[in-house]
C-alpha positions as CSV (number, residue, x, y, z in Angstrom):
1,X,-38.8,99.3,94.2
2,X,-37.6,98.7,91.1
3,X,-34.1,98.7,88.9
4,X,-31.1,96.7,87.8
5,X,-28.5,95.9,90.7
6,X,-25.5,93.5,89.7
7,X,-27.2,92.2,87.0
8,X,-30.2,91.5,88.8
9,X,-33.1,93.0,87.5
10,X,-34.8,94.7,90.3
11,X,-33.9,95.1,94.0
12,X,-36.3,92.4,95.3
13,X,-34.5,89.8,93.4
14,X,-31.2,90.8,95.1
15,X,-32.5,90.6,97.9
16,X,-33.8,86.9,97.6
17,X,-29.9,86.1,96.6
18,X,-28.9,87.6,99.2
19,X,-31.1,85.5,101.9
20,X,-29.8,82.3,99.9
21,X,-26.3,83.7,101.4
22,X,-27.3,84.1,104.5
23,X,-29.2,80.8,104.9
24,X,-26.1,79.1,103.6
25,X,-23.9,80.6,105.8
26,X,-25.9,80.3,108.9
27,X,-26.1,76.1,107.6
28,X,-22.0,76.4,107.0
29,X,-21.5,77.9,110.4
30,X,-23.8,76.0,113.0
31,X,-23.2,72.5,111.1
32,X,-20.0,72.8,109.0
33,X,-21.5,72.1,105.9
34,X,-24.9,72.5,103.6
35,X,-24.0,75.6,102.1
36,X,-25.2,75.6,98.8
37,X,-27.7,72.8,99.5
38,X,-29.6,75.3,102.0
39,X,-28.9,78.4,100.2
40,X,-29.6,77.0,96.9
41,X,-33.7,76.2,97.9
42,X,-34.1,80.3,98.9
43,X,-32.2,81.5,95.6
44,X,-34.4,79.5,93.2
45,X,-37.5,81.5,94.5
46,X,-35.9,84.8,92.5
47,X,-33.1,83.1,89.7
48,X,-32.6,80.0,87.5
49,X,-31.6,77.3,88.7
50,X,-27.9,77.2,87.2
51,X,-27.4,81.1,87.9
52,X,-28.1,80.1,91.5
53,X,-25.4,77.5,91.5
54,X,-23.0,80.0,90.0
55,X,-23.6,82.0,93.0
56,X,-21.8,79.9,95.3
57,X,-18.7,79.5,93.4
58,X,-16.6,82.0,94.9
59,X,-17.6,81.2,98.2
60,X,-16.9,77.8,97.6
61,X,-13.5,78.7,96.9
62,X,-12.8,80.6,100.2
63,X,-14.3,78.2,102.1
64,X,-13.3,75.2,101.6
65,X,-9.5,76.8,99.9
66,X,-8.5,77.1,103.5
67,X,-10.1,74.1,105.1
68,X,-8.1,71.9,102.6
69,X,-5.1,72.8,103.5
70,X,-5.6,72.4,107.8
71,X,-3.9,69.6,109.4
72,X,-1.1,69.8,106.6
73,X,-2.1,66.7,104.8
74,X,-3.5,68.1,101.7
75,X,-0.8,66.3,99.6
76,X,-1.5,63.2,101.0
77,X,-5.3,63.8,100.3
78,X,-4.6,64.6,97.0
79,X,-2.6,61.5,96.3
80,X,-5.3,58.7,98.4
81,X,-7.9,60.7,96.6
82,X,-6.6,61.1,92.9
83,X,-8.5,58.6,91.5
84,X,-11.7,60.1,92.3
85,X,-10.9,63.4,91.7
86,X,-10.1,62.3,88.2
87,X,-12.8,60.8,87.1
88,X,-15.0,63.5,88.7
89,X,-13.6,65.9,86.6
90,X,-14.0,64.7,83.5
91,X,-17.3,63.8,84.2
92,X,-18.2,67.4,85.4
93,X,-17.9,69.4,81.8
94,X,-20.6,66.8,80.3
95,X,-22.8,66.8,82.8
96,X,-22.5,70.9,83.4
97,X,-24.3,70.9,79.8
98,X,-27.3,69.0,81.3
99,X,-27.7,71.3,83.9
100,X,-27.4,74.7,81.7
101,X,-30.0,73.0,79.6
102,X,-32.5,72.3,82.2
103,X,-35.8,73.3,81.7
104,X,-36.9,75.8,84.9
105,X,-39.1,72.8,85.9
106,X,-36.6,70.4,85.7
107,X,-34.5,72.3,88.1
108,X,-37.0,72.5,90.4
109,X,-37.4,68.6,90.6
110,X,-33.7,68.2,91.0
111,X,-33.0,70.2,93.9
112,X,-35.9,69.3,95.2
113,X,-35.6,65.5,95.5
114,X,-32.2,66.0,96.4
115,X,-33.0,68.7,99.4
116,X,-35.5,66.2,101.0
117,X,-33.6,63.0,100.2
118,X,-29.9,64.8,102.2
119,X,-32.4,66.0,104.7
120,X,-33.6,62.7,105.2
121,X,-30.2,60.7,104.8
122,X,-29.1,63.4,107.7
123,X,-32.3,62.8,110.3
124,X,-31.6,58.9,109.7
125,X,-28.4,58.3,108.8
126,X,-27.4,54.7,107.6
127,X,-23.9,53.9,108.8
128,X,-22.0,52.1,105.9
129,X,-18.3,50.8,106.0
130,X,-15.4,50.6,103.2
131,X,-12.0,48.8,103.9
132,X,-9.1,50.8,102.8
133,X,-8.3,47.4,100.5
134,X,-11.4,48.9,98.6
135,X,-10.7,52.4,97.9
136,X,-8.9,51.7,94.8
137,X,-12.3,50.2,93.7
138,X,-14.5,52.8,95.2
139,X,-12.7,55.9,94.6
140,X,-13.5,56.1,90.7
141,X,-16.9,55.2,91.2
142,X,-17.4,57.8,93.8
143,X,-15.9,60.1,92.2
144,X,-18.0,59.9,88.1
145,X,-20.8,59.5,90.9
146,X,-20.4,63.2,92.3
147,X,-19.6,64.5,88.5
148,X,-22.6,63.6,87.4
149,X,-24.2,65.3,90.3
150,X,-22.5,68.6,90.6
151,X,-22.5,68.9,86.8
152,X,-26.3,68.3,86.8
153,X,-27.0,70.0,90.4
154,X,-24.3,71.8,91.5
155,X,-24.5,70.0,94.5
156,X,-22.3,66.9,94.9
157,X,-22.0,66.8,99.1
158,X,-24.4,63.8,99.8
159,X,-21.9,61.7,97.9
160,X,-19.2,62.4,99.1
161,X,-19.9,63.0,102.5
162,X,-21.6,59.6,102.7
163,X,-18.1,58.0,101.2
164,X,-16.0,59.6,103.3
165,X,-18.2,58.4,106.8
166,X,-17.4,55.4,105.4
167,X,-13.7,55.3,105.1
168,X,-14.2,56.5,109.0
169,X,-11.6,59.0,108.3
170,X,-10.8,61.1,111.4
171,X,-12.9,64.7,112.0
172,X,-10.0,67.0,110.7
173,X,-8.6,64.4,107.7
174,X,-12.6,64.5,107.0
175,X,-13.1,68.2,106.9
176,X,-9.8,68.5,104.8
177,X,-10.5,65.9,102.0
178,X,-14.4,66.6,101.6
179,X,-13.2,70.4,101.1
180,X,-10.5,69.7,98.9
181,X,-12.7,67.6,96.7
182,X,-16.0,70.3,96.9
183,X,-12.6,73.2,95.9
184,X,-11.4,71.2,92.6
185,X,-14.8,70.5,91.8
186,X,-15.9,73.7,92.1
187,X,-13.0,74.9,89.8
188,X,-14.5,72.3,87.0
189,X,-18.2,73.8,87.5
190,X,-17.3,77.2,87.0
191,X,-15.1,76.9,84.2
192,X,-18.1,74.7,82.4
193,X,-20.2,77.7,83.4
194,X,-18.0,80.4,82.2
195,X,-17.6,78.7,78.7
196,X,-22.1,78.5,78.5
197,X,-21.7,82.4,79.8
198,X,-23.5,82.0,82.9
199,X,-20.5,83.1,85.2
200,X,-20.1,87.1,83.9
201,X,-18.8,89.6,85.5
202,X,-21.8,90.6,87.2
203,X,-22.3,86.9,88.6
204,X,-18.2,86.9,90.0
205,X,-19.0,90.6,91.8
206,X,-22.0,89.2,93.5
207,X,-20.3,85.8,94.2
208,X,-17.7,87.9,96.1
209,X,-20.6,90.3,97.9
210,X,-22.1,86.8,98.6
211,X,-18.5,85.4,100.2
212,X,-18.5,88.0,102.5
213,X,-22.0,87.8,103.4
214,X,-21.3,84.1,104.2
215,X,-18.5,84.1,106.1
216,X,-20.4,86.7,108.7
217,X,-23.4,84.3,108.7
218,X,-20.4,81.6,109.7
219,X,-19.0,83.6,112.5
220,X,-22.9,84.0,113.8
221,X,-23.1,80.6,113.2
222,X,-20.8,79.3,115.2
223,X,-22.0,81.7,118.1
224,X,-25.6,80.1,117.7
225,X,-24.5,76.8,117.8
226,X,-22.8,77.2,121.1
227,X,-26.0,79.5,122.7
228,X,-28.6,76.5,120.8
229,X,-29.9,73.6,121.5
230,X,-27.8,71.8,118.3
231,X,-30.2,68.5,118.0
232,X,-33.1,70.7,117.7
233,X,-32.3,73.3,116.0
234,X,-30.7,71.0,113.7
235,X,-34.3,69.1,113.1
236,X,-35.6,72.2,112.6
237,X,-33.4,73.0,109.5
238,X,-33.6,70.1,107.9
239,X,-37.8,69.7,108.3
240,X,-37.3,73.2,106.9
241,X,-35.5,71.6,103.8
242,X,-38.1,68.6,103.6
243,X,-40.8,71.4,103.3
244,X,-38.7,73.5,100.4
245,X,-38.1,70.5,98.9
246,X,-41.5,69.4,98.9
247,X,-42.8,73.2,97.4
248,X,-39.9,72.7,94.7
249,X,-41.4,69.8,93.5
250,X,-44.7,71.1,93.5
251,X,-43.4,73.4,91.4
252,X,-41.8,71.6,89.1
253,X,-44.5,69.2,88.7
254,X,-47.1,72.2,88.0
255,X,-45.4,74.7,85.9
């Protein structure tokens, strides 16, 4: 079957998107995080690389716009936090040109070395520590760190989360500040993608659509992970990353 659906040009390829939401919402629910980086894999198989990240902007907003505010401390966040949240965004518009400017191949490279590498980093995690006397140091490096990566990938998580372990911040303060930092980045990313004409109005309807689709997948999510084995199903996912990963590659390094 054939014809244009939200911009899409035939229903096949709307359908693909739609799996990417499905997958990342199922990743969001049962472990809290990994949206884009496990929906983001399925959606390259239909769209380029940088539509596919554009995908995820509204649902970045409504998920993580209400997790940053839980536990009331988001003002506090904000202020231990600024200086990475600075730097990060002014890095973000530069390197938002790199990634629109990708070619296909490149993209495929990208997300691929970085699907297996978080996959990895989450099967054997390495358990780093940063006094709070070094934050004022760390913070701006973390944060041109994750512009350059979200700019160029879309996907700045593995750096972030990684810092944040490392401050061993408590489970809710964590949650809060990595979702306040993935919301403002998020704002950067799709105002950079707006300005190349990426983000249309075609792209913000099927965001939305795609919102909607997540937070169900969430709500099943959660249900599976209390019905699953968590440890295995969680290997499973991530394998399941190493071997997108590895296909991305492939096809990056093939053409």
């Amino acid at each position: 079957m054939t014809g244009e659906i939200l911009g899409f040009p035939d229903v096949a390829t709307a359908v693909v998107v739609a799996l990417g939401f499905v997958a990342g919402g199922l990743a969001k629910g049962v472990f809290g995080l990994g949206m884009p980086l496990v929906g983001l894999p399925v959606m390259v198989f239909a769209i380029p690389y940088p539509l596919a990240v554009a995908m995820f902007l509204v649902p970045n907003y409504t998920a993580n716009g209400q997790q940053m505010f839980e536990g009331g401390k988001a003002l506090a966040h904000a202020r231990r936090f600024l200086w990475l949240l600075l730097p990060m965004l002014a890095v973000i518009p530069f390197s938002v040109r790199m990634l629109v400017s990708m070619t296909p191949e490149t993209g495929l490279l990208v997300l691929g070395a970085l699907s297996i590498v978080f996959a990895v980093y989450q099967m054997f995690p390495v358990q780093l520590s940063c006094p709070p006397e070094r934050e004022k140091i760390w913070n701006p490096i973390v944060g041109v760190a994750a512009g350059l990566l979200a700019g160029v990938s879309g996907i700045y998580g593995p750096v972030l989360i990684i810092y944040l372990m490392s401050l061993r911040m408590p489970k809710d303060d964590f949650v809060a500040a990595l979702s306040m930092m993935y919301f403002t980045g998020s704002i950067a990313i799709g105002t950079m993608l707006a300005r190349e004409a990426i983000v249309t109005w075609d792209v913000v309807i099927a965001s939305c659509i795609g919102a909607g689709i997540i937070g169900l997948m969430m709500v099943i999510g959660r249900v599976v992970r209390r019905r699953v084995d968590e440890v295995r199903y969680r290997k499973m996912i991530l394998w399941l990353l190493v071997v997108m990963g590895g296909d991305m590659i492939r096809r990056g390094v093939i053409g």
